[in-house]
C-alpha positions in Angstrom: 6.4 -8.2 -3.3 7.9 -10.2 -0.9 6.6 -13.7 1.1 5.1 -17.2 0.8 2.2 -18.7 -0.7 2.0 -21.3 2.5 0.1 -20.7 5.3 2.0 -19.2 8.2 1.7 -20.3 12.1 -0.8 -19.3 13.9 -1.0 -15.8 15.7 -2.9 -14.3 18.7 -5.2 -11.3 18.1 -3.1 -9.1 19.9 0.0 -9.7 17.1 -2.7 -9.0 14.5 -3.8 -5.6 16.5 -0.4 -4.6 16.5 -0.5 -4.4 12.4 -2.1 -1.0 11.7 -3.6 -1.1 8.7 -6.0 1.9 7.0 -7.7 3.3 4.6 -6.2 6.4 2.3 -7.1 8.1 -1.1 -3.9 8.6 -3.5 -3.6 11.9 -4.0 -0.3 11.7 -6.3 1.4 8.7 -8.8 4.3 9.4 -10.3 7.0 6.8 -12.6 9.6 5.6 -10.2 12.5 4.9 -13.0 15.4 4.4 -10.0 13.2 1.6 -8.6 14.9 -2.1 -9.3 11.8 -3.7 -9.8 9.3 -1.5 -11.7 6.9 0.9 -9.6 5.2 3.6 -9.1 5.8 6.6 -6.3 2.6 6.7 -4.7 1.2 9.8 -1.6 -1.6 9.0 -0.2 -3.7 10.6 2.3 -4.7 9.2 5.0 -6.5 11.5 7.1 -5.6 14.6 9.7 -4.4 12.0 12.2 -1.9 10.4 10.0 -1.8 12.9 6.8 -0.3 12.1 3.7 2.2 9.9 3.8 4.5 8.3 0.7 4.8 4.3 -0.5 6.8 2.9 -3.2 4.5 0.3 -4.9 5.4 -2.4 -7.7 1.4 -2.2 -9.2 2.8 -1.5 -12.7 1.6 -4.5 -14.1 -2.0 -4.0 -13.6 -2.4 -0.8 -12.6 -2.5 2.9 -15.2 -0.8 5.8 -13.3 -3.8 7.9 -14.6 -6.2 6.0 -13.0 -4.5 5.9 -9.3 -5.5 9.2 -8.4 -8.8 9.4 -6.2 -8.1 5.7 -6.0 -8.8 4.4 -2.0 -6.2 1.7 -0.9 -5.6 0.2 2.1 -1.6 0.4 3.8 0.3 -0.4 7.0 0.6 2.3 8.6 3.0 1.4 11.4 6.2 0.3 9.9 9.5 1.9 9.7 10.0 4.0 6.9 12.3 2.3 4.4 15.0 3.1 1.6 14.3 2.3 -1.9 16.6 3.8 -3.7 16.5 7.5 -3.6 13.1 7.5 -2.0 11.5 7.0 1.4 8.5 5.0 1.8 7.0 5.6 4.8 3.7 2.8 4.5 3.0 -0.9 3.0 0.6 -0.8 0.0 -0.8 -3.4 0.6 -2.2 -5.6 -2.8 -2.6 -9.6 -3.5 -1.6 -11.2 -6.6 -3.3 -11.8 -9.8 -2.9 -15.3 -12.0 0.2 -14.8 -12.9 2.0 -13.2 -9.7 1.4 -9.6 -10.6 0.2 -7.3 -7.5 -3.3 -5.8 -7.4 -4.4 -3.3 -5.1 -6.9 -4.1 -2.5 -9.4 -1.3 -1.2 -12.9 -0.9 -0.2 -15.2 -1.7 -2.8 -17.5 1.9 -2.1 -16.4 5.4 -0.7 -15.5 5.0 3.3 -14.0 7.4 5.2 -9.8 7.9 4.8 -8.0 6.8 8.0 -10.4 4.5 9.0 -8.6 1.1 10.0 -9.3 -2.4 9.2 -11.2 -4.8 11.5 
């Protein structure tokens, strides 16, 4: 995961509408051993509009790729797809980081309907 901790400028609500950002269930995890960072190959669905699309995701740390599936997360939708290695990930998992750095997922907190998008 890449960024910084300090607060960035400010931004209008029309950048932030721009960021599509919804709701899917994983419906596959899978070891991604050619990563260079450890992670899991995630496919997540996001709904008939979008459908299942795939994410490389470096949740290894705090996460149990037995427990992912059935698991809702929320992603960005809307960027380019992007190269890892031999794979494609076509949206952002999005997570924030534990204590010591390592990424959590984020997600509702009860059952809501996939493809619905943050507000």
């Amino acid at each position: 995961m890449s960024g910084s901790d300090a607060v960035q400028p400010q931004i209008t609500i029309d950048d932030f509408l721009r960021v599509d950002i919804r709701v899917g269930r994983i419906v596959a995890a899978e070891p991604f051993p050619q990563a260079r960072k450890p992670a899991f190959k995630l496919a997540i669905d996001f709904g008939p509009e979008i459908g299942v699309k795939r994410s490389s995701a470096q949740i290894t740390v705090n996460h149990q790729l037995e427990d992912l599936v059935g698991r809702q997360v929320l992603a960005v939708v809307n960027f380019p797809p992007r190269q890892i290695g031999p794979f494609v990930s076509e949206v952002l998992t999005l997570g924030v980081p534990d204590a010591n750095g390592a990424v959590m997922l984020i997600g509702p907190d009860r059952e809501v309907p996939i493809g619905g998008r943050l507000y």
